[in-house]
N, C-alpha and C positions, 0 to 999 in steps of 0.2 A: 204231849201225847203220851199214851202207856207203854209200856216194854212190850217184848212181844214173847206171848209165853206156850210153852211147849217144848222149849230147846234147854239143855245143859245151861249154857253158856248164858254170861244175861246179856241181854243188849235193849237197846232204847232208839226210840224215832223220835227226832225232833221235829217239828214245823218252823222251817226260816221265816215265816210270815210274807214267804213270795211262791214261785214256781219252782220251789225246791223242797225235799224232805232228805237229813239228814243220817243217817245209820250207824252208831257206833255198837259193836261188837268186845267182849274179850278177846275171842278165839277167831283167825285166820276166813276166809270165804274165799271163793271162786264169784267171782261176778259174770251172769252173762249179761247181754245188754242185745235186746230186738226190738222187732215190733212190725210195722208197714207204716204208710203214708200219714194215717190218723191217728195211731195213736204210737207207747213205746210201752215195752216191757222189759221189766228187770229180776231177773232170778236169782238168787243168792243162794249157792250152793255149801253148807259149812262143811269144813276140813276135819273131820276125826282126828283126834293125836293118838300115835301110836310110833310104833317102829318103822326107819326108814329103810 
């Protein structure tokens, strides 16, 4: 599958060739993870670098 493009950082989505898609990133993410009954949703929040 393609990268996904609009962000800094590069990252890439695999297809495991089952019921999973995998997500590698550079840079750090917040995952949320919802949904209901029928389906799930996943939001991937990236983390700015800067000063702590």
């Amino acid at each position: 599958m393609a990268g996904i493009s609009g962000t800094e950082s590069s990252s890439e989505v695999m297809d495991s060739g089952g019921r999973a898609l995998k997500l590698q990133t550079d840079t750090p993410h917040l995952v949320n993870i919802g949904g209901d009954r029928l389906s799930t949703s996943v939001t991937l929040h990236p983390i700015p670098q800067g000063n702590i």
